[in-house]
C-alpha positions, 0 to 999 in steps of 0.5 A: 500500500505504499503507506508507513505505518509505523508512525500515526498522527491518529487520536490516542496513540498505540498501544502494544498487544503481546508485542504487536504495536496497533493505533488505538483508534482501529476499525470495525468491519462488522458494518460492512457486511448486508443488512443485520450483518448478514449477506453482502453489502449493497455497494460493494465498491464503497466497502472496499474503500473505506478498508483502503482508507482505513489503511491510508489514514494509518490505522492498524488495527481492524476487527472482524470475524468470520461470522460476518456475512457470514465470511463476506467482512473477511472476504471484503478485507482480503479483496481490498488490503492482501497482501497487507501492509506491514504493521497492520494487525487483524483481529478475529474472533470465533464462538458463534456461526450464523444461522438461516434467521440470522441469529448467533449460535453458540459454537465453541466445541473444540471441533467448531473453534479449530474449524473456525480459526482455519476457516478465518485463515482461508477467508483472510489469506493468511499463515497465521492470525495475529489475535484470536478472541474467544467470544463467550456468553450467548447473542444476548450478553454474558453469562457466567461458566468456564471457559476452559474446555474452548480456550484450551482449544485455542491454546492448542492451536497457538501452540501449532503456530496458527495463532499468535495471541489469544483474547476474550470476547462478551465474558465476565471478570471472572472468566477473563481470569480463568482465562488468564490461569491458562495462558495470556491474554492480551486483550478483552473486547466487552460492551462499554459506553457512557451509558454501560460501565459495567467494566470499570473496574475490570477496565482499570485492572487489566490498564495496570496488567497492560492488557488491552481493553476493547469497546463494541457498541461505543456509542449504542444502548443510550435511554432517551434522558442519557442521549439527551446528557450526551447530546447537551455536551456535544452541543456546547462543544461543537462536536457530534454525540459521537465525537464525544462519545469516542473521545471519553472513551480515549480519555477514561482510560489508556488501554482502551482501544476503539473499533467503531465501525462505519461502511461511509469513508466520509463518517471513518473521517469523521469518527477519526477526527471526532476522536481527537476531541480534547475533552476539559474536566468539567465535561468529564465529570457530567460524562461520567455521570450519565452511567452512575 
């Protein structure tokens, strides 16, 4: 791609997983995918180049999964950046398929997990996969249970080389520290926002670990009074909700990485330059207020 990414002007730095240098303002492929996440996009064209210009922009680390489509959102980054640039990192995650209505069924039986990481290999072109999540709980949140039979799994494979280093997805305090009784992890990739600040605590443990803590749904899952908070601060800064929103998130906490995902290059501009929102004490203490 011609592109150094080795250096980033990008909001909020990098950050080092397991030995792996990324931005902290990284991208989210899930929106690339049809409707529900499910089928092609409807401007296939416009999806490759927003991945094109996630790369130009200097971002190096994208989010995916197979499931996506399903396999459409790693079919679509392999088209548009393979071979890739040095420096870029993708990240996957398995755990659940997809069905026929579109749902997100559990699929973390030892057989379902080596298939997926092979499968995510194919679908991505590649020899091994930088970061694998384990997703856990169910497509309505967590839920507690061991983890151990499925990220043994994992370990197993990274073993073989397959994958480089393991994280979790959608999983509680206490499964992210079974987790970590087995092997190391270098990131966990959980609902939080303004509104959701369930992992405070968890966020700020892992901060002192120096492992990595990634964000889905920054911006969603806000009641129409916590909205209206968000909006009012945006307003006085000349900012959108967004900006705001994705400027705290650099701003709570040092090993929070963003994923926001967007299918429009003109919204990853903005949601890049929003990012960059200086945010003063003031704004931080009525923010922080919204989810307490």
């Amino acid at each position: 791609m011609g592109i150094d990414t080795t250096t980033t002007t990008l909001p909020g730095g990098t950050w080092t997983m397991g030995g792996l240098t990324v931005t902290r303002f990284g991208y989210g492929a899930m929106q690339l995918a049809g409707p529900g996440v499910m089928g092609p996009p409807a401007d296939r064209d416009g999806a490759l180049a927003v991945l094109r210009e996630v790369v130009e922009l200097g971002i190096t680390h994208i989010d995916t999964a197979d499931a996506y489509g399903p396999v459409i959102t790693n079919e679509l980054i392999r088209e548009a950046l393979h071979p890739y640039p040095e420096g870029l990192h993708i990240v996957t995650k398995v755990g659940a398929v997809r069905d026929a209505q579109g749902g997100w069924p559990v699929a973390r039986e030892p057989d379902e997990l080596r298939r997926a990481v092979h499968d995510n290999l194919t679908h991505l072109g590649l020899d091994v996969l930088d970061v694998v999540n384990l997703r856990v709980g169910n497509a309505v949140g967590r839920e507690e249970g061991s983890i151990a039979q499925a990220f043994e799994t994992l370990v197993e494979l990274q073993q073989q080389g397959l994958i480089r280093h393991l994280g979790m997805s959608n999983a509680t305090p206490a499964q992210v520290a079974e987790a970590r009784s087995i092997a190391p992890i270098v990131c966990v990739q959980n609902l939080y926002n303004l509104a959701h600040r369930e992992d405070d605590e968890l966020i700020d443990r892992l901060a002192e670990e120096g492992i990595a803590y990634v964000p889905y749904f920054p911006l969603g899952g806000f009641t129409p009074l916590q909205s209206e908070a968000l909006s009012a601060v945006a307003a006085r800064l000349g900012a959108t909700p967004m900006a705001v929103a994705l400027a705290w998130l650099l701003q709570r906490s040092p090993n929070i990485l963003l994923i926001p995902g967007t299918s429009s290059v003109a919204h990853l501009r903005e949601n890049v330059a929003g990012a960059g929102l200086a945010l003063a004490e003031e704004d931080l203490a009525e923010l922080d207020a919204i989810g307490r």
